[in-house]
LUMVEXVO-423888 format. One record per residue (C-alpha): residue number from 1; residue in three letters; x, z, y. Coordinates in Angstrom, 3 decimals. Each point is the difference from the previous one (the first is absolute). Layout:
<recs>
{num: NUM	residu: ALA	x: X	z: Z	y: Y}
...
</recs>
This chain:
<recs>
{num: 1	residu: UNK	x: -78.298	z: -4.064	y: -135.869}
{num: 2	residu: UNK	x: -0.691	z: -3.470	y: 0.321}
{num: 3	residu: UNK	x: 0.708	z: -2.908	y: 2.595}
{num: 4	residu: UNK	x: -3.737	z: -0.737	y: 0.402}
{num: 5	residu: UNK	x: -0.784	z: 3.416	y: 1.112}
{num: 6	residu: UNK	x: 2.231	z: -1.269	y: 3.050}
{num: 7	residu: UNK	x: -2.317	z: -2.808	y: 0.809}
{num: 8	residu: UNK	x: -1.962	z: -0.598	y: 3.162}
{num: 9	residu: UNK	x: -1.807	z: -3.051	y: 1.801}
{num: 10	residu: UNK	x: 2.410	z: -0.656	y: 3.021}
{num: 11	residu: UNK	x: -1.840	z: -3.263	y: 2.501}
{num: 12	residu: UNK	x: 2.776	z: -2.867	y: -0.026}
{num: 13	residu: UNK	x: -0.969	z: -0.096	y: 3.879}
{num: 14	residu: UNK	x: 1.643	z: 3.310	y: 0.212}
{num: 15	residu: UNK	x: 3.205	z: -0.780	y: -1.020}
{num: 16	residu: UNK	x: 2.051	z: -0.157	y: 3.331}
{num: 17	residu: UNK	x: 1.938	z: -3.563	y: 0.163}
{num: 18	residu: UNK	x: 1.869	z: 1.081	y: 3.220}
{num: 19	residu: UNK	x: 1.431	z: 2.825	y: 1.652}
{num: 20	residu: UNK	x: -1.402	z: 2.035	y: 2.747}
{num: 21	residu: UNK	x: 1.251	z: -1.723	y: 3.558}
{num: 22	residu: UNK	x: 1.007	z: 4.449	y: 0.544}
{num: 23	residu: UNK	x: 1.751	z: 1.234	y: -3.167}
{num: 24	residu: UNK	x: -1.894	z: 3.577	y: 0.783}
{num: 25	residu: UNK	x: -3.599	z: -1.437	y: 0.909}
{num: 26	residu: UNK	x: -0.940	z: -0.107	y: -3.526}
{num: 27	residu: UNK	x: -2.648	z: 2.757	y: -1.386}
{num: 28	residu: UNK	x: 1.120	z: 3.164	y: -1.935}
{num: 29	residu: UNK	x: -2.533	z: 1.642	y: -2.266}
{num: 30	residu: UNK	x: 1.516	z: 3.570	y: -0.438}
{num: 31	residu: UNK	x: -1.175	z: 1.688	y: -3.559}
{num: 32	residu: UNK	x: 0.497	z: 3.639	y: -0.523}
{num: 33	residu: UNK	x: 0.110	z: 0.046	y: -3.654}
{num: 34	residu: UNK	x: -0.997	z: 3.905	y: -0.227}
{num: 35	residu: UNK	x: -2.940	z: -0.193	y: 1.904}
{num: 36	residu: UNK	x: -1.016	z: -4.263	y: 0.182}
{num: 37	residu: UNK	x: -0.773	z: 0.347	y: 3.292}
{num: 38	residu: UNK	x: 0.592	z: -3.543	y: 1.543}
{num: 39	residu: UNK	x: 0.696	z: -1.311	y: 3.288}
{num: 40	residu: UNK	x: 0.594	z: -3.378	y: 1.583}
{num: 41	residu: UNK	x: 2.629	z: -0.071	y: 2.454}
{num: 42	residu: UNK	x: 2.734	z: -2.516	y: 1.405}
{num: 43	residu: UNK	x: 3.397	z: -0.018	y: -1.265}
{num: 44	residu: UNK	x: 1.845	z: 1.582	y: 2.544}
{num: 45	residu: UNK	x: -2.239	z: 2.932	y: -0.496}
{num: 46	residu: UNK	x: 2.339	z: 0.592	y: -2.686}
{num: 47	residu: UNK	x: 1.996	z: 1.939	y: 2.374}
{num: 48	residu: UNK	x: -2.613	z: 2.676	y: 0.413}
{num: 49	residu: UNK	x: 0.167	z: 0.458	y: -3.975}
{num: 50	residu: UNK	x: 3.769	z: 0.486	y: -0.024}
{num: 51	residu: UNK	x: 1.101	z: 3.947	y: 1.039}
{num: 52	residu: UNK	x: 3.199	z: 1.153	y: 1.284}
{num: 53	residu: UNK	x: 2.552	z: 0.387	y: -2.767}
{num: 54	residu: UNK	x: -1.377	z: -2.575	y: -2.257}
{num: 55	residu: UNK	x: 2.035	z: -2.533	y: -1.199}
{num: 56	residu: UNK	x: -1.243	z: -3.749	y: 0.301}
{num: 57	residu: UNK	x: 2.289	z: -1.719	y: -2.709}
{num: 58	residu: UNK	x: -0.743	z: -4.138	y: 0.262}
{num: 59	residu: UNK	x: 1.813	z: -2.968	y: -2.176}
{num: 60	residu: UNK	x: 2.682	z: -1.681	y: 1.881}
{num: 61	residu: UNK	x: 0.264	z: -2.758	y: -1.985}
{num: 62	residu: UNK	x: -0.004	z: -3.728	y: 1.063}
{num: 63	residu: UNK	x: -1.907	z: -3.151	y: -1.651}
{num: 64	residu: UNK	x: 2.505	z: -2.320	y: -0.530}
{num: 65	residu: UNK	x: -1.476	z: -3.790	y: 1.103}
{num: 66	residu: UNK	x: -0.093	z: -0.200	y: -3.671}
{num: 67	residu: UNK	x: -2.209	z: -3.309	y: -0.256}
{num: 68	residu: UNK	x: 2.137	z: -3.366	y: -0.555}
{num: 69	residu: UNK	x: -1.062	z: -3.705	y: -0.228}
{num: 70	residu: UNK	x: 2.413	z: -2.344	y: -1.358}
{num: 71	residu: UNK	x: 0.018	z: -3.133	y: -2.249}
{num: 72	residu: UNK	x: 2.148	z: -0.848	y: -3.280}
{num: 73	residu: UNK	x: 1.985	z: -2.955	y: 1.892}
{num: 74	residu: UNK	x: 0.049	z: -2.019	y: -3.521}
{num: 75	residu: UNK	x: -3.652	z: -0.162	y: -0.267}
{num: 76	residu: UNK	x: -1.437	z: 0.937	y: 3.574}
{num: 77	residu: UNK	x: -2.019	z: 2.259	y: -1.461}
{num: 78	residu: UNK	x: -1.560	z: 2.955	y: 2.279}
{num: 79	residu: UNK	x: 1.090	z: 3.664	y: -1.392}
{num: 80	residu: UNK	x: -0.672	z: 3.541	y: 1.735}
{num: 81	residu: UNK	x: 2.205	z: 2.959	y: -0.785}
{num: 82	residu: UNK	x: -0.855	z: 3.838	y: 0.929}
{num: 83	residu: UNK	x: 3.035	z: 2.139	y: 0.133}
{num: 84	residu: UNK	x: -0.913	z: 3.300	y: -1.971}
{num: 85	residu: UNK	x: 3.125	z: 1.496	y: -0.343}
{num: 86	residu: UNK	x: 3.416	z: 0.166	y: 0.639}
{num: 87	residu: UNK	x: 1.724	z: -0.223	y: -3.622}
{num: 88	residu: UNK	x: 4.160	z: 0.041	y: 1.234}
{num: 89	residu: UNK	x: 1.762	z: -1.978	y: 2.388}
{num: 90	residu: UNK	x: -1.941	z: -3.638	y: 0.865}
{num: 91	residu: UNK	x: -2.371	z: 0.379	y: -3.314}
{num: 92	residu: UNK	x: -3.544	z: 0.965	y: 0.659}
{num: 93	residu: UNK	x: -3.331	z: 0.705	y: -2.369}
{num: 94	residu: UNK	x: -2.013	z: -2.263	y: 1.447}
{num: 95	residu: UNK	x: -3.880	z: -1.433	y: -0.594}
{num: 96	residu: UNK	x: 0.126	z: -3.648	y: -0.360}
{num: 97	residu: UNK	x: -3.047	z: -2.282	y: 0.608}
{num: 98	residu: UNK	x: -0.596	z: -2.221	y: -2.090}
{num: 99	residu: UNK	x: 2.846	z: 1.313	y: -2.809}
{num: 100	residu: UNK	x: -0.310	z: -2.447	y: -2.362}
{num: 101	residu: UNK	x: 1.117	z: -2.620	y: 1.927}
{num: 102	residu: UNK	x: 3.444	z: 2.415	y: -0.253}
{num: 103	residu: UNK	x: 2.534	z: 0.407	y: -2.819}
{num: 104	residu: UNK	x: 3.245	z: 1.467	y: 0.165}
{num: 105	residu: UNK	x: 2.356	z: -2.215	y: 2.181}
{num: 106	residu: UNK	x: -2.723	z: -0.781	y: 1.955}
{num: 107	residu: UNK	x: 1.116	z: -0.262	y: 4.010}
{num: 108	residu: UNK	x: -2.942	z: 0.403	y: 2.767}
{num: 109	residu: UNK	x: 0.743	z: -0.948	y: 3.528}
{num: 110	residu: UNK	x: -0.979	z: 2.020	y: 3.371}
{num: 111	residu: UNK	x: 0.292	z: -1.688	y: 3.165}
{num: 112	residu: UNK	x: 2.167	z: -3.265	y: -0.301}
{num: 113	residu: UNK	x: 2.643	z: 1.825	y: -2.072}
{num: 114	residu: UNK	x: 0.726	z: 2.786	y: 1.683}
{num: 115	residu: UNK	x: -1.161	z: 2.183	y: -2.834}
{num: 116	residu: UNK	x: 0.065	z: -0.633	y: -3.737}
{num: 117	residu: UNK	x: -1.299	z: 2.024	y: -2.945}
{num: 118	residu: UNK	x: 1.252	z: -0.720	y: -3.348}
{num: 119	residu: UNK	x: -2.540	z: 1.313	y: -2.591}
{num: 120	residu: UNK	x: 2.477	z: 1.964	y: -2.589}
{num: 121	residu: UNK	x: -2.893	z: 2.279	y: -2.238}
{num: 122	residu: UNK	x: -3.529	z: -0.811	y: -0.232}
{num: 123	residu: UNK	x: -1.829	z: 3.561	y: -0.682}
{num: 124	residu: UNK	x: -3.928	z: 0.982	y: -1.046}
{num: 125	residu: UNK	x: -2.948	z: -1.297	y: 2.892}
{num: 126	residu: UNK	x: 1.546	z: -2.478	y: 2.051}
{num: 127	residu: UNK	x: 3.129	z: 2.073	y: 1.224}
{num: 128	residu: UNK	x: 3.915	z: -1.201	y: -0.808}
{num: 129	residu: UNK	x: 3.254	z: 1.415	y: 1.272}
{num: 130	residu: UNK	x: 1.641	z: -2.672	y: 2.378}
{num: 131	residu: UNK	x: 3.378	z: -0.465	y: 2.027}
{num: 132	residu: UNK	x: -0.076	z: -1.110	y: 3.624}
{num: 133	residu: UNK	x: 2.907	z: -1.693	y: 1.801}
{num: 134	residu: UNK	x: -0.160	z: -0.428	y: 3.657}
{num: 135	residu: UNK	x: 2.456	z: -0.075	y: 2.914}
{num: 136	residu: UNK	x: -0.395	z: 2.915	y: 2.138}
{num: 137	residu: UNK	x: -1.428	z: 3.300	y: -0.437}
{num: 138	residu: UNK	x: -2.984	z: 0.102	y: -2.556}
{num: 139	residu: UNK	x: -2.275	z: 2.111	y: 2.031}
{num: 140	residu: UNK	x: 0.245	z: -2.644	y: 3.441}
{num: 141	residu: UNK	x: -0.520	z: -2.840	y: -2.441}
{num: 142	residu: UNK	x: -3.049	z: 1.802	y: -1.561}
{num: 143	residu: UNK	x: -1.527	z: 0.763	y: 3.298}
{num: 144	residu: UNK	x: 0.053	z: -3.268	y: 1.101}
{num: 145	residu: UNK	x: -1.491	z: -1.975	y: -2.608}
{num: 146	residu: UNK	x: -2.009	z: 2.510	y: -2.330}
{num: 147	residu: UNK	x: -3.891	z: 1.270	y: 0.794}
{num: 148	residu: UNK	x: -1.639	z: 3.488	y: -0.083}
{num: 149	residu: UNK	x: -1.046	z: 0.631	y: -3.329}
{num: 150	residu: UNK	x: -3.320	z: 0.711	y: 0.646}
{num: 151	residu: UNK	x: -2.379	z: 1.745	y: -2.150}
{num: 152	residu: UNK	x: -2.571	z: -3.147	y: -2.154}
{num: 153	residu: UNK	x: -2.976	z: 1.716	y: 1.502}
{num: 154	residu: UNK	x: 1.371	z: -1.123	y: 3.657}
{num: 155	residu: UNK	x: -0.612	z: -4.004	y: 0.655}
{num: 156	residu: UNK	x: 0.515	z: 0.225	y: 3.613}
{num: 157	residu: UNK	x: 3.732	z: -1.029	y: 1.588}
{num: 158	residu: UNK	x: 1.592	z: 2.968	y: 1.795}
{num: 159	residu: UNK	x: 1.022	z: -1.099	y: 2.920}
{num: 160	residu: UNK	x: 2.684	z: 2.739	y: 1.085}
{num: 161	residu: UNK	x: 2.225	z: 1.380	y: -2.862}
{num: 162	residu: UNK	x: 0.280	z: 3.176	y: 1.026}
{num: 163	residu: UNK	x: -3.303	z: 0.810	y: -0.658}
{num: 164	residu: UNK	x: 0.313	z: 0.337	y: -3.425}
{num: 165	residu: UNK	x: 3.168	z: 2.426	y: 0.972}
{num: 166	residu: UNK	x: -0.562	z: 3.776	y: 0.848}
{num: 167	residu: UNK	x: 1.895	z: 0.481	y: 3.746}
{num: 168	residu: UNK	x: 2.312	z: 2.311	y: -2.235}
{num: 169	residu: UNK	x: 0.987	z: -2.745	y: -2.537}
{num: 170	residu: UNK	x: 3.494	z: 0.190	y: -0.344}
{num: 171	residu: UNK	x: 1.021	z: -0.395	y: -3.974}
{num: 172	residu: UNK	x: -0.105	z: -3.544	y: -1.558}
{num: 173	residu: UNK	x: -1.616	z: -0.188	y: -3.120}
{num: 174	residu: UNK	x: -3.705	z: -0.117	y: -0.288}
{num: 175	residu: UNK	x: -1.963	z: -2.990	y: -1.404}
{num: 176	residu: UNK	x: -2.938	z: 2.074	y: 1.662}
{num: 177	residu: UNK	x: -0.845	z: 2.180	y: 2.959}
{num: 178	residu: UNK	x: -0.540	z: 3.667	y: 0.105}
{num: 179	residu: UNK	x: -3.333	z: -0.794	y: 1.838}
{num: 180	residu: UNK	x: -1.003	z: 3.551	y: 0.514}
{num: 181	residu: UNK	x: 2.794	z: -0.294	y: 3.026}
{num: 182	residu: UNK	x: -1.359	z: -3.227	y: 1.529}
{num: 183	residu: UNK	x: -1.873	z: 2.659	y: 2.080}
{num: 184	residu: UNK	x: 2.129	z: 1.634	y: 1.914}
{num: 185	residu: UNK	x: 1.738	z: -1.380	y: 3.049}
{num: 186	residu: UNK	x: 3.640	z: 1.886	y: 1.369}
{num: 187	residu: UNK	x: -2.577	z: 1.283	y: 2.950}
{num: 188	residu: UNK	x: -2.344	z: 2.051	y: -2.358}
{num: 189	residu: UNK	x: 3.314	z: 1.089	y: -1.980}
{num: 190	residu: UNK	x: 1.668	z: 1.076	y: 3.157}
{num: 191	residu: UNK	x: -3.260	z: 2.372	y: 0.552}
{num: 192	residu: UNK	x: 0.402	z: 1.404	y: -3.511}
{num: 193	residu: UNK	x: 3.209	z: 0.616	y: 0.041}
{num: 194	residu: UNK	x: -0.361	z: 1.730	y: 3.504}
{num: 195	residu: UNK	x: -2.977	z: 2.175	y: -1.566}
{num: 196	residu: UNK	x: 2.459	z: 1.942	y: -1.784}
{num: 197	residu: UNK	x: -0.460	z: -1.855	y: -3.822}
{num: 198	residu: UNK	x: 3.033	z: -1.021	y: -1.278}
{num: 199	residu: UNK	x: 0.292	z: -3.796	y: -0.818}
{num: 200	residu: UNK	x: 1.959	z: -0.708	y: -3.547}
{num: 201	residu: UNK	x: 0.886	z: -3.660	y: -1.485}
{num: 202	residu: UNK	x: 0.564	z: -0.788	y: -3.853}
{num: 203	residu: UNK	x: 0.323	z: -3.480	y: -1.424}
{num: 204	residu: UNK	x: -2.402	z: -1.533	y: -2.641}
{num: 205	residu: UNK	x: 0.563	z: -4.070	y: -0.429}
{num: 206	residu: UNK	x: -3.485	z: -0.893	y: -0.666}
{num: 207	residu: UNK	x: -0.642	z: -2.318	y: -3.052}
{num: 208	residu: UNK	x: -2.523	z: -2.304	y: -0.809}
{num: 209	residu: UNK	x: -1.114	z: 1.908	y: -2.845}
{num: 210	residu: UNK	x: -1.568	z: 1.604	y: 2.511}
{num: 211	residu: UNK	x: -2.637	z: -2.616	y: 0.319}
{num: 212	residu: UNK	x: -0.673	z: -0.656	y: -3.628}
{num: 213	residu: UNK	x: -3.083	z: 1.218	y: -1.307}
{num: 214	residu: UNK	x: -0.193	z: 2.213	y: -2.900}
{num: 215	residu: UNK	x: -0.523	z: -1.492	y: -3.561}
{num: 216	residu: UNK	x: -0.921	z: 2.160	y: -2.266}
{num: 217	residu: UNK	x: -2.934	z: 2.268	y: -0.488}
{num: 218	residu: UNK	x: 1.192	z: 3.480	y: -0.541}
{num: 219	residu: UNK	x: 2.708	z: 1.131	y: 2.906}
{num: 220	residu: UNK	x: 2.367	z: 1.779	y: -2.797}
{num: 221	residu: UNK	x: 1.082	z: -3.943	y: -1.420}
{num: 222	residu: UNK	x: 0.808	z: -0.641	y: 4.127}
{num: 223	residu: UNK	x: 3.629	z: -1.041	y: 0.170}
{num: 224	residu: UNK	x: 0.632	z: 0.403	y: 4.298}
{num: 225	residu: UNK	x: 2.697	z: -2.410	y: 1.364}
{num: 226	residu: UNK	x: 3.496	z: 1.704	y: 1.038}
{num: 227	residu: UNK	x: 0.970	z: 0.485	y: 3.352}
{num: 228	residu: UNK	x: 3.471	z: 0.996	y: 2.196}
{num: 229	residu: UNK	x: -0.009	z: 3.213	y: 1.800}
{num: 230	residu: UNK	x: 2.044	z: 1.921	y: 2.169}
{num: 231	residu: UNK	x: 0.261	z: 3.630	y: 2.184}
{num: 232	residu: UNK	x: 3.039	z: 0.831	y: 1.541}
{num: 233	residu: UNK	x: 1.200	z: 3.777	y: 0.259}
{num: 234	residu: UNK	x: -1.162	z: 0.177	y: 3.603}
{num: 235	residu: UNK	x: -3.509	z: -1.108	y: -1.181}
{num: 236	residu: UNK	x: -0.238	z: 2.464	y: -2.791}
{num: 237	residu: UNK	x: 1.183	z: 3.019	y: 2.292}
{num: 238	residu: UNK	x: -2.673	z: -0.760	y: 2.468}
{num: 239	residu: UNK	x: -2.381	z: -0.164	y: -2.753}
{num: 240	residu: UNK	x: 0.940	z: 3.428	y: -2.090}
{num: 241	residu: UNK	x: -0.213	z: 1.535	y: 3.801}
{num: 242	residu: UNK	x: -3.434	z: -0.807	y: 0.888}
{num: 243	residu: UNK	x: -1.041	z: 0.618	y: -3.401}
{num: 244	residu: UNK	x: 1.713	z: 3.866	y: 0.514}
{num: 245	residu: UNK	x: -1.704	z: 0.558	y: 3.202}
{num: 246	residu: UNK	x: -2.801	z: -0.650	y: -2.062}
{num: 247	residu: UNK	x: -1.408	z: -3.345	y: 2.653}
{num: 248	residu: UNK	x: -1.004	z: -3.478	y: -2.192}
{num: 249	residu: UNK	x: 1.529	z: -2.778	y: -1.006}
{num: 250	residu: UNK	x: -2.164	z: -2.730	y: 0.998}
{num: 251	residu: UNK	x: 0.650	z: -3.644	y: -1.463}
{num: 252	residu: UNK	x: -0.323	z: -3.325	y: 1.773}
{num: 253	residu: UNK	x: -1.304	z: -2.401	y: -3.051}
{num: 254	residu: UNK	x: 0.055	z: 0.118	y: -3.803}
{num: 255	residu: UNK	x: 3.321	z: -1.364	y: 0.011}
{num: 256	residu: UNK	x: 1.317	z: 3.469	y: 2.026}
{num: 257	residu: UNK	x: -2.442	z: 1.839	y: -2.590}
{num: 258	residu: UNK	x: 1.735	z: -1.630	y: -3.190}
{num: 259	residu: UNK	x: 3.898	z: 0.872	y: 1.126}
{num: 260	residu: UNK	x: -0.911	z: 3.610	y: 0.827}
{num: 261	residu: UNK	x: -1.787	z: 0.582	y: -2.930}
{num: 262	residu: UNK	x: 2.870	z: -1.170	y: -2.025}
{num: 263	residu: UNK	x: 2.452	z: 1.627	y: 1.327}
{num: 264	residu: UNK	x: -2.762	z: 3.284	y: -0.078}
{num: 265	residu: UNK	x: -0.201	z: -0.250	y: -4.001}
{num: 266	residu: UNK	x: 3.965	z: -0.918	y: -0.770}
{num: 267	residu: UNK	x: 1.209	z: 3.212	y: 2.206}
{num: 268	residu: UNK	x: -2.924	z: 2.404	y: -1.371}
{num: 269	residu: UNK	x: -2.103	z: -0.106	y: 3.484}
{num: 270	residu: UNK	x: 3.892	z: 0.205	y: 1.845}
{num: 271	residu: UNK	x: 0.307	z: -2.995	y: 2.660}
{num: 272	residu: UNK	x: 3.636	z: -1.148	y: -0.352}
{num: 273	residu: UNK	x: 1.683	z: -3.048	y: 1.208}
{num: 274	residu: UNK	x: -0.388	z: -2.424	y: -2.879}
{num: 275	residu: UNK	x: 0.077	z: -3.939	y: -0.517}
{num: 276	residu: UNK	x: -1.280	z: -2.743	y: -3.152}
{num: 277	residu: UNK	x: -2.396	z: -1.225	y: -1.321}
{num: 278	residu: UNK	x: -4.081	z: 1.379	y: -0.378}
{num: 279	residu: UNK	x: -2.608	z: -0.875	y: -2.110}
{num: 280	residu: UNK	x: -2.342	z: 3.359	y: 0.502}
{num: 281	residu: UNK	x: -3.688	z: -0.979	y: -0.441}
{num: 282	residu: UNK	x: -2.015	z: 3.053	y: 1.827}
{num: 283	residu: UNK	x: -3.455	z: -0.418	y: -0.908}
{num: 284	residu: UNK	x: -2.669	z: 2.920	y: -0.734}
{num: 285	residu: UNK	x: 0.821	z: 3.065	y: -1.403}
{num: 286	residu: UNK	x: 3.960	z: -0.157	y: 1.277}
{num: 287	residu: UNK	x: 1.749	z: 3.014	y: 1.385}
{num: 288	residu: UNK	x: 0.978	z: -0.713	y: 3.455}
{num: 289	residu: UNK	x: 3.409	z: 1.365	y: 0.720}
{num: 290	residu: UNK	x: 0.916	z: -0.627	y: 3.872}
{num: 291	residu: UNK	x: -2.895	z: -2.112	y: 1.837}
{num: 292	residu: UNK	x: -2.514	z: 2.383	y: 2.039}
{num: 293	residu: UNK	x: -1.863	z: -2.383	y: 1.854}
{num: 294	residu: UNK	x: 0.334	z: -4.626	y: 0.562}
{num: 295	residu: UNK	x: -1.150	z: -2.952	y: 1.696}
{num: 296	residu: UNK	x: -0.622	z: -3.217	y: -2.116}
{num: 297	residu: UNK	x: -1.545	z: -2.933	y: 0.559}
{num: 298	residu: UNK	x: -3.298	z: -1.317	y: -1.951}
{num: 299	residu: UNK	x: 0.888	z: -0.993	y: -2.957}
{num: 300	residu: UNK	x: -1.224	z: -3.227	y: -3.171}
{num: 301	residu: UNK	x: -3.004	z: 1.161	y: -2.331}
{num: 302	residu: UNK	x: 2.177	z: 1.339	y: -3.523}
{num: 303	residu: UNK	x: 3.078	z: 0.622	y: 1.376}
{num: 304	residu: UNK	x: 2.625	z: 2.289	y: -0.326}
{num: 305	residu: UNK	x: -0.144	z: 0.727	y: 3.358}
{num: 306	residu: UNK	x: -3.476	z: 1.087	y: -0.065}
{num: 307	residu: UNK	x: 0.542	z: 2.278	y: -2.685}
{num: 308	residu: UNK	x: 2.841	z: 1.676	y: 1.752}
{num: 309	residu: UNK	x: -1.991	z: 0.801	y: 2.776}
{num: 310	residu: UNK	x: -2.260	z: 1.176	y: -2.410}
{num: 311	residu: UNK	x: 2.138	z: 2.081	y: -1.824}
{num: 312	residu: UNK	x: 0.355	z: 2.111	y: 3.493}
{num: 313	residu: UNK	x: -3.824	z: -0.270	y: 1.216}
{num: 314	residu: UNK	x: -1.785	z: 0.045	y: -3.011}
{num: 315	residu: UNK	x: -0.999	z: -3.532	y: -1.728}
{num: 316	residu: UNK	x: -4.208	z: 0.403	y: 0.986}
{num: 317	residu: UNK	x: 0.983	z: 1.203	y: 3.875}
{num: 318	residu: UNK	x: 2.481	z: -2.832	y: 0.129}
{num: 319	residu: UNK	x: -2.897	z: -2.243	y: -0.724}
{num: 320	residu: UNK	x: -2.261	z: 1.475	y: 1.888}
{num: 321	residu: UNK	x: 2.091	z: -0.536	y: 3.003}
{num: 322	residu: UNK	x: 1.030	z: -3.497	y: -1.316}
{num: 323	residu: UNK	x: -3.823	z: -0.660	y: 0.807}
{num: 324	residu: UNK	x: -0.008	z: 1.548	y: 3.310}
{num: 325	residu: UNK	x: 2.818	z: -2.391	y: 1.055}
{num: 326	residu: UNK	x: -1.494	z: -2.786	y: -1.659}
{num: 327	residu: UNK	x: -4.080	z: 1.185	y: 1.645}
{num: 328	residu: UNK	x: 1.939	z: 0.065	y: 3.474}
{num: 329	residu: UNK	x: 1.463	z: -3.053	y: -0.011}
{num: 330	residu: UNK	x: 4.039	z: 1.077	y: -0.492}
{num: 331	residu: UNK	x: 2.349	z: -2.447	y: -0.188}
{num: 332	residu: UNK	x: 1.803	z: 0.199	y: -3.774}
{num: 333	residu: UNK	x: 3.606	z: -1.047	y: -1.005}
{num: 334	residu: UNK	x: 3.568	z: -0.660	y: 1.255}
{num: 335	residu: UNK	x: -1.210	z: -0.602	y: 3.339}
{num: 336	residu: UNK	x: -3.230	z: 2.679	y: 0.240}
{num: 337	residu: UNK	x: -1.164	z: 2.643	y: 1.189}
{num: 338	residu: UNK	x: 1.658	z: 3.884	y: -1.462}
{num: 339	residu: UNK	x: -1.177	z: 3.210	y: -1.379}
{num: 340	residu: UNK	x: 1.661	z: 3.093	y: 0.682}
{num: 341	residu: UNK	x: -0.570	z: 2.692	y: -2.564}
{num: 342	residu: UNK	x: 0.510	z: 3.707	y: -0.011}
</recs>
């Protein structure tokens, strides 16, 4: 297959610049894939799709306020880093803007001095491995003078942090949100969870690669970006038990989709506690292993996050409903409207 049969005409007006003032206001087109019978709804419908005995499994991670503006204090010149990763200790893979203004030695300084990078490996597109010093712990000092990373297609300033945090955030590490989660609020969980399903967390730090659009023409030259996972033992026996009393396993976002999928094809369709690194692309024609039914967000014309959605509804219904969303005015992106397919 190719990237341009992933193509659509998406309005720029449509492409939400803020959250919703109620995480579960936004709409919720729910697809059955079997039959393509659609409906609009409101998110917190979503609990009306959900059956006792399911499992809701959702990505726990956190976005790290990964942004940083700092100057070289020999030249005054401005530079932005964007953590990535976490290589060992104080070094971090980082995305450095403008990079050629950096060479190895380099020092870039955050707030007055109370953070320094040292640039000590410049790498391919911009990114270089640096070491911080600080006083302090790294996170506090982070939190107080970094930004949300926020997606390029977003020019508005978020006012409140946490909403570009799922209320179940808990594990540092993403340079993005799981937006899929921005929905739900601990009231609508609490209602789930008192339904009978069973809610599960796993951790997926979100990359940017995420983001970048696909270059090539034919999907099988498609290098995906690696990401960190982890289940725990108590995740994976709540998982292997729904899936023996034969109920679903229903994932929150593609990021929830890509961990249980690999750990679906490395333990032959076996959920098992598991942790490292993924780089599954699921696109049409894949086997699923674990995933019975999702929520996702609207996703960027091309990407690989179109084509996993199409891998599970079909590429031409995944369209089709694409242009229902698009015909009824949805709101697309990190901070849009959902779909909920069965």
């Amino acid at each position: 297959m190719n990237t341009q049969d992933f193509d659509f005409y998406l309005p720029e007006e449509l492409i939400a610049q803020t959250p919703l003032e109620k995480r579960d206001a936004s709409k919720l087109l729910i697809l059955n894939h079997k039959t393509g019978e659609m409906v609009d709804e409101h998110f917190d419908a979503i609990i009306d799709e959900l059956e006792p005995g399911d499992a809701l499994v959702m990505n726990n991670t956190r976005v790290l306020p990964a942004r940083l503006h700092g100057v070289k204090p020999e030249t005054g010149g401005h530079v932005e880093l964007l953590l990535l990763k976490n290589i060992q200790g104080d070094q971090w893979e980082v995305l450095a803007k403008p990079a050629k203004r950096l060479k190895e030695g380099s020092v870039v300084s955050f707030g007055d001095g109370r953070l320094e990078a040292t640039l000590i490996k410049k790498l391919e597109h911009g990114g270089c491995i640096v070491e911080f010093s600080y006083q302090g712990i790294f996170l506090e000092v982070l939190e107080s003078l970094g930004e949300m990373p926020l997606p390029p297609y977003i020019h508005e300033k978020l006012e409140d942090k946490e909403r570009y945090q799922t209320v179940y955030a808990k594990e540092n590490g993403s340079a993005a949100a799981p937006t899929a989660g921005l929905h739900f609020t601990a009231e609508l969980l609490q209602k789930i969870k008192e339904k009978g399903v069973k809610l599960v967390y796993l951790t997926l730090h979100v990359g940017l690669g995420t983001f970048r659009p696909v270059s090539v023409d034919n999907l099988d030259q498609h290098e995906m970006h690696s990401e960190f996972y982890q289940l725990s033992e108590e995740a994976a026996q709540t998982l292997r038990e729904v899936k023996a009393k034969g109920h679903r396993i229903v994932a929150v976002g593609t990021t929830s989709i890509r961990t249980l999928e690999t750990i679906g094809n490395k333990f032959e369709g076996d959920i098992q506690a598991d942790s490292g690194w993924t780089n599954i692309f699921i696109k049409p024609g894949y086997q699923w292993q674990v995933v019975d039914a999702f929520s996702t967000n609207f996703h960027l014309p091309k990407s690989t996050l179109v084509m996993l959605v199409s891998a599970f509804a079909g590429r031409e219904l995944t369209l089709q409903a694409y242009q229902h969303a698009i015909d009824e005015r949805y709101r697309f992106f990190s901070f849009g409207d959902a779909m909920f397919i069965k």
